[in-house]
C-alpha positions as CSV (number, residue, x, y, z in Angstrom):
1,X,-26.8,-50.8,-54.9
2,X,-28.8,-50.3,-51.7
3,X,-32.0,-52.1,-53.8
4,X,-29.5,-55.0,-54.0
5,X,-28.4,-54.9,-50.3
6,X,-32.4,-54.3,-48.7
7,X,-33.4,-57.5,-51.5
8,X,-30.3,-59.8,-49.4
9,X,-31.2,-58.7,-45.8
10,X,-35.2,-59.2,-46.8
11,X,-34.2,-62.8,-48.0
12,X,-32.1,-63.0,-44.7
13,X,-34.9,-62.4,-42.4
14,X,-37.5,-64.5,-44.6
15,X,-34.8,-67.3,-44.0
16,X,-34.3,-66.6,-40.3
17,X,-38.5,-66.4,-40.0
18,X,-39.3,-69.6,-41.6
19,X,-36.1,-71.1,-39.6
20,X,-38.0,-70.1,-36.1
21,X,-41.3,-71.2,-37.7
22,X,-40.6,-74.5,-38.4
23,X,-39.2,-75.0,-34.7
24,X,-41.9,-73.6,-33.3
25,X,-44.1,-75.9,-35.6
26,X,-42.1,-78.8,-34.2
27,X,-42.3,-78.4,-30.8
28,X,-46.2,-77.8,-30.9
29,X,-46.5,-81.2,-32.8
30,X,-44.2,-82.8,-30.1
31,X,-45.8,-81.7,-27.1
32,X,-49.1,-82.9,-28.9
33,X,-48.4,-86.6,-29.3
């Protein structure tokens, strides 16, 4: 049970991670051009 529920907040922070990463990517590739 709790391996179950630390498995679904790990995948909820990867998520969340590559979420801000991909912004952050963005706006560094805008402010380039």
């Amino acid at each position: 049970m709790y391996l179950r529920q630390a498995k679904s907040h790990v995948g909820i922070f990867y998520l969340h991670g590559s979420f801000l990463f991909s912004k952050k990517l963005e706006k560094m590739i805008s402010e380039q051009n």
